[in-house]
MIBA-318973 format. One line per 10 residues: number of its first residue (from 0); for each residue x, y, z of N, C-alpha, C. Coordinates in pm, whole numbers, plus 32768, in hexadecimal, padded with zeros to 4 digits. Each point is the difference from the previous one (the first is absolute). Example, Ala and Ser with C-alpha at 12.3 -4.5 7.8 and 13.67 -1.06 7.14 Angstrom:
% MIBA-318973
0	8527,7DC7,830C,7FA7,8077,8000,805A,8078,8000 | 7FDD,8069,7FB8,8052,8077,8006,7FB3,806D,8049
//
This chain:
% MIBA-318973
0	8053,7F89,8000,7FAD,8077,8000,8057,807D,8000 | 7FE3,806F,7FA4,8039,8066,8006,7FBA,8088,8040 | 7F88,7FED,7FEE,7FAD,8059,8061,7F7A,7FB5,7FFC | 7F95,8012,806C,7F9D,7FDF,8031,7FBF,8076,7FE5 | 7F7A,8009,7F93,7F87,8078,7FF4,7F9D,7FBD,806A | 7FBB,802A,806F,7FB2,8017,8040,7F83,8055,7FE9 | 7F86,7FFD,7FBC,7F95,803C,7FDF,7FA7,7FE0,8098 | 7F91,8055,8000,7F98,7FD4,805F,7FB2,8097,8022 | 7FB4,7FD9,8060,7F99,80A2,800A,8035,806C,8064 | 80A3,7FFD,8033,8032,8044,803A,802E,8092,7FA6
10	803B,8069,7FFF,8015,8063,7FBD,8059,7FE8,7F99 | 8053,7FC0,7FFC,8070,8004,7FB1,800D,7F40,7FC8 | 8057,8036,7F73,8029,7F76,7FCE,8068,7FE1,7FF9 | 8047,7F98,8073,808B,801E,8034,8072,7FAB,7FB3 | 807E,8019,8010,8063,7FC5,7FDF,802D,7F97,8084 | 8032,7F9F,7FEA,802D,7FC4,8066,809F,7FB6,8019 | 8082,8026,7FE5,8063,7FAF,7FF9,7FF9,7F89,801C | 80AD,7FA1,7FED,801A,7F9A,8035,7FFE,7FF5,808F | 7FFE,8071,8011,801F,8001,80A0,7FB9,8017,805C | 7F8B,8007,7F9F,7F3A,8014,8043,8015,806E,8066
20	8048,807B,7FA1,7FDA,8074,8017,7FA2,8052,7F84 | 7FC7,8050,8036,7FA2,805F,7FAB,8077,8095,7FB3 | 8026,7FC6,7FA2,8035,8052,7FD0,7FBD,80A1,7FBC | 7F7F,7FC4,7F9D,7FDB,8064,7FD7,7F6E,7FFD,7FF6 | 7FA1,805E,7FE5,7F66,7FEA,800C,7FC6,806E,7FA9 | 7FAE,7FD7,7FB4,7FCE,8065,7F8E,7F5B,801C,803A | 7FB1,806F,8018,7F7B,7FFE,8016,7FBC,7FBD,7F91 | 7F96,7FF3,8041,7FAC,7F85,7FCE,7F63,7FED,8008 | 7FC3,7FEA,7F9A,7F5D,7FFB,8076,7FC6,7F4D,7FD2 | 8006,7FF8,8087,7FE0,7F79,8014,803D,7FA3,7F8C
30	80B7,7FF4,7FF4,8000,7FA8,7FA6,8016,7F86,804D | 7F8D,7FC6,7FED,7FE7,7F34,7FF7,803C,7FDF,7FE9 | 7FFF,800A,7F69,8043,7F64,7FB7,8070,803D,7F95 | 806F,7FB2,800E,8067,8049,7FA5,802D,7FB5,7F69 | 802E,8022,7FAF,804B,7F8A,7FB8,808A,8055,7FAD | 804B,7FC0,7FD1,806A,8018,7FB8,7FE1,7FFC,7F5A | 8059,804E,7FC8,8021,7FF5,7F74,8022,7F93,7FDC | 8011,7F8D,7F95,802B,7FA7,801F,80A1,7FFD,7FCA | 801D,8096,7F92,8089,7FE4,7FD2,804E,80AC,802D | 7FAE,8049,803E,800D,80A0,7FF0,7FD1,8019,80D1
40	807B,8057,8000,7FDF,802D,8089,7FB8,8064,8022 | 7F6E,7FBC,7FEC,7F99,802F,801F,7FAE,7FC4,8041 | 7FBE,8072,80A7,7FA5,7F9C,803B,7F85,8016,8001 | 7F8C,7FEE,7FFB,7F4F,802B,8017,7FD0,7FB3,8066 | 7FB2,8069,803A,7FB1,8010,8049,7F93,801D,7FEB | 7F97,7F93,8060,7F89,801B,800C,7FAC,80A0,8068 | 7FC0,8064,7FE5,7FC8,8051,806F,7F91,7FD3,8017 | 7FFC,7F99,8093,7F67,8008,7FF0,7FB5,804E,8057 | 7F9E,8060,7FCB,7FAC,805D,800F,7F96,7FF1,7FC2 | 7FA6,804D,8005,7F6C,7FD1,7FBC,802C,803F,7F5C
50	804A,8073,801E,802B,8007,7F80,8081,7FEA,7FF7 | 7FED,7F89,7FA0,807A,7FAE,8026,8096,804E,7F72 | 8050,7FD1,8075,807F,8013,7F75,8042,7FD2,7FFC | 8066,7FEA,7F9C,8071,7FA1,7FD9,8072,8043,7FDF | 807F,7FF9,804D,805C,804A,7FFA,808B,7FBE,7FB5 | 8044,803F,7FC9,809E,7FA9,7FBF,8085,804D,804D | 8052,7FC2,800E,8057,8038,8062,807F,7FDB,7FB7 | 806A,8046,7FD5,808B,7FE2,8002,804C,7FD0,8052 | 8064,7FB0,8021,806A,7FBF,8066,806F,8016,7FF7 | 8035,8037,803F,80B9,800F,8011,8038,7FF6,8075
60	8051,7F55,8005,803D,7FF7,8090,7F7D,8003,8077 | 7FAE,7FE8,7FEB,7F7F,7FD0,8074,7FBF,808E,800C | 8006,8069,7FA1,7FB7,806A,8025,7FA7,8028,7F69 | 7F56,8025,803D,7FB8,8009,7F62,7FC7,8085,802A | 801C,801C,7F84,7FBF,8083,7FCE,7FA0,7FE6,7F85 | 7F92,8053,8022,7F92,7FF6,7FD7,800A,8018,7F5A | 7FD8,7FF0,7F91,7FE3,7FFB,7F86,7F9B,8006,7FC0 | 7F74,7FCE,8044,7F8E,7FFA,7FC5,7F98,7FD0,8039 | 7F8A,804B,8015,7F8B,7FF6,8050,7FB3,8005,7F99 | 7FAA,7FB4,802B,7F55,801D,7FAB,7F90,7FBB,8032
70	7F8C,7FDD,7FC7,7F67,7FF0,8037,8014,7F6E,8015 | 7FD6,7F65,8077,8024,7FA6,7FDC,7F64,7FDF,7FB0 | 7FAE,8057,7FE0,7F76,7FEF,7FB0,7FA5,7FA6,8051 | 8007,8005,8091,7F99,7FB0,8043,7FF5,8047,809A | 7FEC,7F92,8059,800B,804E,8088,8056,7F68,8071 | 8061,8066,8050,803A,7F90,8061,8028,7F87,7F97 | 807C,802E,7FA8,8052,7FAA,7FC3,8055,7FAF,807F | 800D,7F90,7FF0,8066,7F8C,8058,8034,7FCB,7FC8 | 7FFE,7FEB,7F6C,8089,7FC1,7FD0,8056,801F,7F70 | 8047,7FDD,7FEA,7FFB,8031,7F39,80AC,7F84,8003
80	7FF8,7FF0,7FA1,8085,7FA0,7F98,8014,8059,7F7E | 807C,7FC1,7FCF,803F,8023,7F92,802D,7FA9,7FB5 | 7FE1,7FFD,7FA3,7FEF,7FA1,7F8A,8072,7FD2,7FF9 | 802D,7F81,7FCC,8097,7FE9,8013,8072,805E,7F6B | 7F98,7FFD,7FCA,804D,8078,7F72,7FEB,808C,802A | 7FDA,7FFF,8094,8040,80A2,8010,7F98,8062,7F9B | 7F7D,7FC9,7FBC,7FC8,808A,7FFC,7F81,8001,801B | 7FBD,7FAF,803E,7FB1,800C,8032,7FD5,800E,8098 | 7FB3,8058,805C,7FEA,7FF5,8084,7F6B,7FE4,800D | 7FE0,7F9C,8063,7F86,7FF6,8015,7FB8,8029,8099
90	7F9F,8036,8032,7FF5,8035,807C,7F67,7FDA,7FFE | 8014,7FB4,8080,7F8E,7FCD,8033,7FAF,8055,808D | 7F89,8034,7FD5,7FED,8064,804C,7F4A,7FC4,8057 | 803A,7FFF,8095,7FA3,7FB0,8044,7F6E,8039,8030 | 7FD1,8067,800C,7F89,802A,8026,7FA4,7FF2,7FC4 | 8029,8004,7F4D,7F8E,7FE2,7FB2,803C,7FB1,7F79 | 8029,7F9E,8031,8042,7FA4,7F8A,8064,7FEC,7F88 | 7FFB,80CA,8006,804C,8019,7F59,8074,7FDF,7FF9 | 8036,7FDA,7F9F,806D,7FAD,7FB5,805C,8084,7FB4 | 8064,802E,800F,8049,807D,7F6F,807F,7FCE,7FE2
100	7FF6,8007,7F6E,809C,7FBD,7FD5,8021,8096,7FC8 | 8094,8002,800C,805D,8065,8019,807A,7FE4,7F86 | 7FF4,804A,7FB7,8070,7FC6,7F76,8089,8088,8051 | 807A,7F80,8009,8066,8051,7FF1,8058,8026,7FB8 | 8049,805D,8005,805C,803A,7FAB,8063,7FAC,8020 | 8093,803E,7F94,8089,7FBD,801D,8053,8030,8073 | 7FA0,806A,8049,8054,8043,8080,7F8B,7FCB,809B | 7F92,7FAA,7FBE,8004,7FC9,8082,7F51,8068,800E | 8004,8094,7FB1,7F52,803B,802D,7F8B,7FE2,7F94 | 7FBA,8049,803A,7F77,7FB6,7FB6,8003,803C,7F96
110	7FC5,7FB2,7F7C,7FE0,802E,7F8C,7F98,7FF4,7FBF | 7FC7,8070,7FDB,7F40,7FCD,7FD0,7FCE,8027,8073 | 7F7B,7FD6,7FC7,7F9A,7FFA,8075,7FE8,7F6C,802A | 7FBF,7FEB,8096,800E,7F71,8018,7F76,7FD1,7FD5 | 800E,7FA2,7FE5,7F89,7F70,7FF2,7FB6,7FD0,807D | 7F8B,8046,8010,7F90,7FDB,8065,7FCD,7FAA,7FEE | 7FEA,7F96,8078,7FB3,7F89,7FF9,7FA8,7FEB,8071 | 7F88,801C,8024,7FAC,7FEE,801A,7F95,7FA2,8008 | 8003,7F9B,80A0,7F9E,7FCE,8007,7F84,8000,8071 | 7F82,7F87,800F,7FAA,7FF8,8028,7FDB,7F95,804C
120	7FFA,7FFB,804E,7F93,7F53,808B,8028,8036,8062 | 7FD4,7F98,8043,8000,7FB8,808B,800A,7FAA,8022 | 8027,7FE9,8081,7FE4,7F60,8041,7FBA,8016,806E | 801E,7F51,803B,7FA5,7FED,807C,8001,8061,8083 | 8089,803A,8037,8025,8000,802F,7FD3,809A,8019 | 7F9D,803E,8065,7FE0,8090,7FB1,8055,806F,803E | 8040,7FE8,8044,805E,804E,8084,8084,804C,7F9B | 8011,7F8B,7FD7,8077,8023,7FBA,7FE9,7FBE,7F36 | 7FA8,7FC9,7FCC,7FE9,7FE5,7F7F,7F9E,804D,7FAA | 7FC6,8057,8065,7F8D,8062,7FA0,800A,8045,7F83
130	807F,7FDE,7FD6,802B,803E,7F5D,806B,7FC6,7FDA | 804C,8012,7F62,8044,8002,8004,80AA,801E,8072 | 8079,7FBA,7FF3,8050,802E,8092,809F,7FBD,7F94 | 8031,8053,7FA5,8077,7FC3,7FDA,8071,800E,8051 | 8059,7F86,8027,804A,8000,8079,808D,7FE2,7FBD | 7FFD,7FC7,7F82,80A4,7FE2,7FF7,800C,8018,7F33 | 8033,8034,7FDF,8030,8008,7F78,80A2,7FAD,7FA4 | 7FED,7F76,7FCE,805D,7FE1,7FF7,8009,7FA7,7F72 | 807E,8044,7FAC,8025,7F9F,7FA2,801A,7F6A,7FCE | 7FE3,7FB8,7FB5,8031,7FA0,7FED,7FD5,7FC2,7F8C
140	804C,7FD7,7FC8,8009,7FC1,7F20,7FBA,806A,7FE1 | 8029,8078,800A,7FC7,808C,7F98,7F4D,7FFA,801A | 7FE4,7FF0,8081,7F85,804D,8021,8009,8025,806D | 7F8D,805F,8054,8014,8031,8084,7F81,7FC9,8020 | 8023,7FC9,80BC,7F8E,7FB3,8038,7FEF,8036,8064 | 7F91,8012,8032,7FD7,8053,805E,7FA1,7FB1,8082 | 803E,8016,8073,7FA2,7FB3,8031,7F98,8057,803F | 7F8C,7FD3,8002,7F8F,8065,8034,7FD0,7FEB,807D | 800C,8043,8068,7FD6,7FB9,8098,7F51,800F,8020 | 7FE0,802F,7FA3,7F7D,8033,801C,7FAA,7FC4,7F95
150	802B,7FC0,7F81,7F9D,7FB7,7FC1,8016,7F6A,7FEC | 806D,7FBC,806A,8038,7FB2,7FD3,8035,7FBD,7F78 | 801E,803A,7FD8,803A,7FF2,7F4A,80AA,8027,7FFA | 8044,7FAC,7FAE,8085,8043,7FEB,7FE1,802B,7F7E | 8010,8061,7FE3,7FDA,8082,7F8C,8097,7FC5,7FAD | 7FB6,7FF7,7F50,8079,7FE3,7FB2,8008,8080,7FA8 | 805D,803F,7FBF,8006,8062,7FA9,8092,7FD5,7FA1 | 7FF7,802D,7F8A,8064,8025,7F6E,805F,8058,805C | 8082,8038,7FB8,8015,806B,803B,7FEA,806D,7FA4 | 7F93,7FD7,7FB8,7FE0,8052,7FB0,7F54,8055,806F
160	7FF6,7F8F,805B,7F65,8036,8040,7FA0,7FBC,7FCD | 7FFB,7FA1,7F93,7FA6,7FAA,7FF5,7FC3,7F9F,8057 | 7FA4,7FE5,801F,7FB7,7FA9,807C,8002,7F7F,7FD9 | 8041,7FA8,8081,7FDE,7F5C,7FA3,7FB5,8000,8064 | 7FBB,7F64,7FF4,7F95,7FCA,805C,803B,8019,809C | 7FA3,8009,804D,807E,7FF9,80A1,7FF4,7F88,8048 | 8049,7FCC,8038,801F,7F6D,805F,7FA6,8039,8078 | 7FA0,7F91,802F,7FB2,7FFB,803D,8015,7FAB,809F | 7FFC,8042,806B,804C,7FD4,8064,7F71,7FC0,806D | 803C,7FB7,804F,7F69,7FCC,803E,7FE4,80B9,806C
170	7F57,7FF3,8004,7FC6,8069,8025,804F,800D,809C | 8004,8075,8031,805B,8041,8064,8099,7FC9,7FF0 | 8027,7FED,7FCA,807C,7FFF,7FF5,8075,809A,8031 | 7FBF,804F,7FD4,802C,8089,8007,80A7,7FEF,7FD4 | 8035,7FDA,7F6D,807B,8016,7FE2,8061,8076,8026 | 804D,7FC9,8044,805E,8088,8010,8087,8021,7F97 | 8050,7F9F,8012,809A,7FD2,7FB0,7FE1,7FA7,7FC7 | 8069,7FE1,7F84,7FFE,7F65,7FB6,8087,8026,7FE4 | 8029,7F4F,7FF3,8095,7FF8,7FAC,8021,7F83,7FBE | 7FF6,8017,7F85,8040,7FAE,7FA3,808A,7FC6,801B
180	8007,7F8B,7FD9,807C,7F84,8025,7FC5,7FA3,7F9B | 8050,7FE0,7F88,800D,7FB3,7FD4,7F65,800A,7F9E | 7FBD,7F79,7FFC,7F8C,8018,7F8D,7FA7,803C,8082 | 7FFE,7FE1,8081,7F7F,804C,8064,8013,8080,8040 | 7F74,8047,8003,801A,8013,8059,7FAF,8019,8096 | 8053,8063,8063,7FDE,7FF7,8085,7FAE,805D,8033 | 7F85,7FF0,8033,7FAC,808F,8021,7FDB,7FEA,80A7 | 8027,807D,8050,7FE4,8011,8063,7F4C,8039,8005 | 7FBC,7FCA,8074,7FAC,8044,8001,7FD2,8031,8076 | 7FEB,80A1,8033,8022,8041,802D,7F81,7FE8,807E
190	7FA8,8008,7FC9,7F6B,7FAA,8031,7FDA,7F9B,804D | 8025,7F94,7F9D,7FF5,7F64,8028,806C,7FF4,8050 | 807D,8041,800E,807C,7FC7,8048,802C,7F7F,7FA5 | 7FEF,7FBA,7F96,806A,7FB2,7FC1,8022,805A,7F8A | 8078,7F69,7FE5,804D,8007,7F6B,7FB9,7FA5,7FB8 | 8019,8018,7F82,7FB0,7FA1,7F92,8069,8011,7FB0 | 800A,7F80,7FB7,806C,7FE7,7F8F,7FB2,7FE2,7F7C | 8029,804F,7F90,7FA7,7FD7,7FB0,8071,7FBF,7F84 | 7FC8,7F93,7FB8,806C,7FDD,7F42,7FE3,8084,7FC0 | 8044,7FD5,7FA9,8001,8052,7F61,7F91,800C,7FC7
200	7F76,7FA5,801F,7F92,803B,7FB1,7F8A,8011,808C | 8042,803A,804C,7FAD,8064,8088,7FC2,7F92,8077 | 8011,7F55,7FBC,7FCE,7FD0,8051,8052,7FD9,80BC | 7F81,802E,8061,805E,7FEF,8065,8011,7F75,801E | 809C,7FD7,8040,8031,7F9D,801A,801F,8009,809E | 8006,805E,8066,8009,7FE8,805E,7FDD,806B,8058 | 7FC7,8000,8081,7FC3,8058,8045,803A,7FED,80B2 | 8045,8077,8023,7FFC,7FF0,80A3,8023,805E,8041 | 7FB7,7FF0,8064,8013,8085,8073,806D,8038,8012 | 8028,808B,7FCB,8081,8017,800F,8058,7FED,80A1
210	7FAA,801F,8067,8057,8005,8085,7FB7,7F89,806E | 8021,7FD3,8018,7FC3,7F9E,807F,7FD9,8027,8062 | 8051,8074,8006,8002,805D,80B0,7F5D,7FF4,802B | 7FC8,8028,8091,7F5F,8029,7FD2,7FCB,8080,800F | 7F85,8019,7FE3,800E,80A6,7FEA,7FC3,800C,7F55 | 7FFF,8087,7FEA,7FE6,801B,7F92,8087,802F,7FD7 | 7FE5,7FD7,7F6D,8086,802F,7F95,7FDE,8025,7FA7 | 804F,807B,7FC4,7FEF,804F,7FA5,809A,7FE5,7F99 | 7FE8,7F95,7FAD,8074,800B,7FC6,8026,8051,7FA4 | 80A4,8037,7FF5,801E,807D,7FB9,8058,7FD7,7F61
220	806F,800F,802E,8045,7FFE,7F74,8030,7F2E,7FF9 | 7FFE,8013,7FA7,804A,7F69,7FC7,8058,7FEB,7FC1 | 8078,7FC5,7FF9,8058,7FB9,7FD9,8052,7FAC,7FAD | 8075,7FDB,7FBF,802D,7F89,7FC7,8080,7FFC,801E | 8036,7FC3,8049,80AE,7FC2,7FDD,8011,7F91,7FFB | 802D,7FCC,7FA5,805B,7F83,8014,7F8A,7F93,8000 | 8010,7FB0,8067,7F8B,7FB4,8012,7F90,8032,8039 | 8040,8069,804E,7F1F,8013,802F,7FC9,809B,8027 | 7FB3,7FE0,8003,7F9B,8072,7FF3,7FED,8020,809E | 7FF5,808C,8011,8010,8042,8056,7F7A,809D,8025
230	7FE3,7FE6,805A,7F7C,8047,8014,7FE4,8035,8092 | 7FF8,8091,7FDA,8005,8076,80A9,7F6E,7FC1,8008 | 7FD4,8008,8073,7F99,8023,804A,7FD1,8053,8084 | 7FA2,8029,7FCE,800E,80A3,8068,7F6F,7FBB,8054 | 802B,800B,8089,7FAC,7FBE,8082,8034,7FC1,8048 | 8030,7F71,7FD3,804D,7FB9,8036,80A3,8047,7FF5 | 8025,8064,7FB7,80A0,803F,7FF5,8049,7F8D,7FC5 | 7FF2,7FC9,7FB6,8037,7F86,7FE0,804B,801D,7F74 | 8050,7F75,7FC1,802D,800A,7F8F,7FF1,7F6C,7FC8 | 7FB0,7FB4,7FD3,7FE0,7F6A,7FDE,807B,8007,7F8B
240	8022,7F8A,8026,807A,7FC3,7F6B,7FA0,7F5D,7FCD | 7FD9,7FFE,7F8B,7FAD,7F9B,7FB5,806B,7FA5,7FB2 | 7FFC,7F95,7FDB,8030,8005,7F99,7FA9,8003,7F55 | 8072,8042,7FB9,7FC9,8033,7F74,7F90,7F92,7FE3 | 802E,7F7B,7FD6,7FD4,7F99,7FB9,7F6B,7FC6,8010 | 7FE6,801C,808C,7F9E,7FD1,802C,7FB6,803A,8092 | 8018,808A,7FEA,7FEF,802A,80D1,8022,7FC7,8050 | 8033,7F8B,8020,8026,7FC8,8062,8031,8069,8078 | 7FC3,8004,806C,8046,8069,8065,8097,7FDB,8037 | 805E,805E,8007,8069,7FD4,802C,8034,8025,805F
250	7FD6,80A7,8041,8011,8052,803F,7FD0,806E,801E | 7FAF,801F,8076,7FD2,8074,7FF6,8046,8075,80C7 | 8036,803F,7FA1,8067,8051,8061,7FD5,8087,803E | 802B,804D,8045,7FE2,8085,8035,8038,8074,7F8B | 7FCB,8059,801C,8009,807C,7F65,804F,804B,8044 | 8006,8016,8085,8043,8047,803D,7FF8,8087,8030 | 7F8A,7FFC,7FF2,7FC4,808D,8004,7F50,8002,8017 | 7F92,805D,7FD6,7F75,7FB3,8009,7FAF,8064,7F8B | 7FDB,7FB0,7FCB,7FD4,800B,7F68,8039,8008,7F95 | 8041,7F8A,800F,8060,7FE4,7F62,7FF7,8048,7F4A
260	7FDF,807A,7FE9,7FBE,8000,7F86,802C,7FD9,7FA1 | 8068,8004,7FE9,8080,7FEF,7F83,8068,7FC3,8026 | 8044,7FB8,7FB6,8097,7FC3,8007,8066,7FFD,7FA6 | 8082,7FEF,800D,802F,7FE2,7F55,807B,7FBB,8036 | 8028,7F80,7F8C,8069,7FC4,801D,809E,8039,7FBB | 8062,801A,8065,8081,7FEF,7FBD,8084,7FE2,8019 | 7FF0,7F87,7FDD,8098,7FCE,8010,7FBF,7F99,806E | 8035,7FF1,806A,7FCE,7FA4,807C,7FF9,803A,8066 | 7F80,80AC,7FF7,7FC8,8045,803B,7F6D,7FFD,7FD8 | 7FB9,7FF1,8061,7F7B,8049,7FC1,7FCF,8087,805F
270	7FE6,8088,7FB4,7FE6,803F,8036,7F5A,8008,8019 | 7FC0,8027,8072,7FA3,7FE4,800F,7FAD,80BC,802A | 7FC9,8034,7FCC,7FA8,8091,8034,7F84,7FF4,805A | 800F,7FF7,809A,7F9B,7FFD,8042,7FF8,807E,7FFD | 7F53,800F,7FD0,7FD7,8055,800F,7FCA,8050,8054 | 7FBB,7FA6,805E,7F9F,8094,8088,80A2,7FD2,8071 | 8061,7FBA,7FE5,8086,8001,8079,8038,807E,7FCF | 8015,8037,7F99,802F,8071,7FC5,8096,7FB8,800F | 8037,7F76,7FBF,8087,7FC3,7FF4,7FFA,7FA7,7F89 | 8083,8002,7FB5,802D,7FA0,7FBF,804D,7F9F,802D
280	7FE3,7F9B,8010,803B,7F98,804E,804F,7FA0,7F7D | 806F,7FE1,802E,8078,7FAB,7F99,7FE9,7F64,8040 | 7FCA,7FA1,7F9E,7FEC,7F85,804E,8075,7FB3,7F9F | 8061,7FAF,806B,8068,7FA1,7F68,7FCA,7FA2,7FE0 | 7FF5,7FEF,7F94,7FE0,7F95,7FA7,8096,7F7B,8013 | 7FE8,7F6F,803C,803B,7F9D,800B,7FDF,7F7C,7FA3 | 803D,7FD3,7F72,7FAF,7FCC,7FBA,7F58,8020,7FDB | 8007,807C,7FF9,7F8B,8047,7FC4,7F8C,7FF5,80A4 | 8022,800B,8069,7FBF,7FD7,8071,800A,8094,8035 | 7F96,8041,8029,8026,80AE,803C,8008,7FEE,8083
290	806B,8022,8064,8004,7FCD,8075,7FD2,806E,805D | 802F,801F,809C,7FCB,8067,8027,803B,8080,7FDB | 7FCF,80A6,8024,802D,8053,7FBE,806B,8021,8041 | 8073,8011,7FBC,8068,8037,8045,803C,8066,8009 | 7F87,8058,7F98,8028,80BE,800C,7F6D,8008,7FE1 | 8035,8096,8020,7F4D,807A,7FF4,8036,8061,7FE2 | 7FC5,805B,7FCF,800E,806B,7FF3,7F7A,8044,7FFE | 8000,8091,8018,7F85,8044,801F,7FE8,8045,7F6F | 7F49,8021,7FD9,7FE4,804D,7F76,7F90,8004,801E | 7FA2,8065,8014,7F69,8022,8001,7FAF,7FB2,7F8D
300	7FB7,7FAF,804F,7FC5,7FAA,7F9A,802B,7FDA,7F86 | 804B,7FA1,8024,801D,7FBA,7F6B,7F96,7FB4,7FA2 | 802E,8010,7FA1,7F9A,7FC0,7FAF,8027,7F9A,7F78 | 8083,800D,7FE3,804C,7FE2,7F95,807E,8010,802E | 807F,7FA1,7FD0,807C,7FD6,8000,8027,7FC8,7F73 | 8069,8057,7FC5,8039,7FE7,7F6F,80A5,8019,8041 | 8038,7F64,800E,80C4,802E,7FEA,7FE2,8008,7F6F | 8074,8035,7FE7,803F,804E,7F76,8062,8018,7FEF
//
């Protein structure tokens, strides 16, 4: 790791050294969810606000300066990706479902106007499913999939914005994350508290409670290394290790903090962003096993962790 970005609903979007000091911090409004350029040092950010925005940031030596703001075309954006060819951004914006793809330039800002996508339902669930609720925006074989927490559907699109049919998830599911591995893939659901594994032509092959702990669970972000799949859960503070192939549970550990929202693996660290602890907790990874935490560091609500 060369620096640690820290996003979340605290004021600033911080830098973090090797040495899990806070080097540098750019203001911020409510950036969530972060992602990288994939070939250009450039970072974006989600603002989520009702009017939401999407920001691009330059990097030099762990410090960003701002480059480019604009509308994220919805309300309370939480997530966005970047296409792996670097010109497309997609931002998934949660209050009312909308979807905006973001064409980039060769310096990393927006070009054009973006591509609105707009949808419509519900589910069972009326607390939290009474509309549309897009929660995660993510690439894969040149389309963007969206998972919807509020109509249970993973939303397919072109990256052109064309609509394919959408994958149909059992009712309350409330999708939060998914991650592709291999021909399947993995969907957390935020709702039900499991994972579901689905093949290559959407059918599911395996279903299980992400955390054992008891209590209610709200599972957050999801996972892939190596052999297994890996999944925060916020209630129990936990971090379940599955394996890929088949869920099999293998481990389910302390987050280190209490409300796990986000994680990210690197190297044989996983950093973990508890969010209402206001800490990032460093758990080591031992043959892919996250053991207890053996650093913290302090950040006003975290919400997102990108080394870089």
């Amino acid at each position: 790791m060369k620096h640690l970005f820290v996003g979340g609903y605290g004021p600033d979007l911080v830098t973090v050294n090797p040495d899990l000091a806070v080097i540098a911090g750019v203001a911020a409004q409510k950036a969530s969810f972060l992602a990288p350029h994939p070939t250009l040092a450039v970072l974006y950010a989600v603002g989520e606000a009702d009017n939401g925005l999407v920001s691009a940031y330059t990097m030099a030596d762990g410090v960003l300066t701002p480059l480019a703001e604009r509308s994220s075309e919805g309300s309370q954006p939480c997530h966005l990706a970047v296409h792996p060819d670097g010109e497309v951004l997609a931002v998934a914006n949660y209050a009312d479902g909308t979807v905006s793809l973001h064409r980039l330039d060769e310096s990393g800002d927006f070009a054009g106007e973006p591509v609105v996508l707009r949808h419509a339902g519900s589910g069972p669930v009326a607390e939290r499913q009474e509309c549309s609720h897009a929660h995660q925006a993510t690439f894969h074989d040149d389309l963007l999939h969206v998972t919807d927490l509020g109509t249970d559907e993973i939303r397919r699109y072109t990256l052109a914005g064309a609509e394919l049919a959408p994958v149909k998830l059992p009712p309350g599911t409330g999708p939060r994350h998914l991650v592709f591995e291999g021909g399947r893939c993995h969907v957390a659901g935020e709702l039900d508290a499991m994972v579901r594994t689905y093949d290559a032509e959407w059918n599911e092959v395996a279903a299980v409670f992400a955390s054992d702990e008891p209590g209610t669970n709200y599972p957050s972000h999801i996972e892939v290394a190596g052999a297994y799949l890996y999944v925060g859960n916020r209630g129990p503070d936990t971090v379940s290790v599955l394996r890929a192939d088949d869920l099999g549970k293998v481990a389910e550990v302390p987050s280190g903090g209490s409300w796990p929202r986000h994680f990210a693996i690197d190297g044989d660290t996983m950093y973990v962003a508890n969010q209402t602890s206001n800490t990032v907790a460093l758990l080591p990874l031992v043959n892919g096993l996250p053991g207890p935490a053996e650093e913290r560091f302090e950040v006003a609500a975290p919400a997102c962790v990108l080394p870089w």
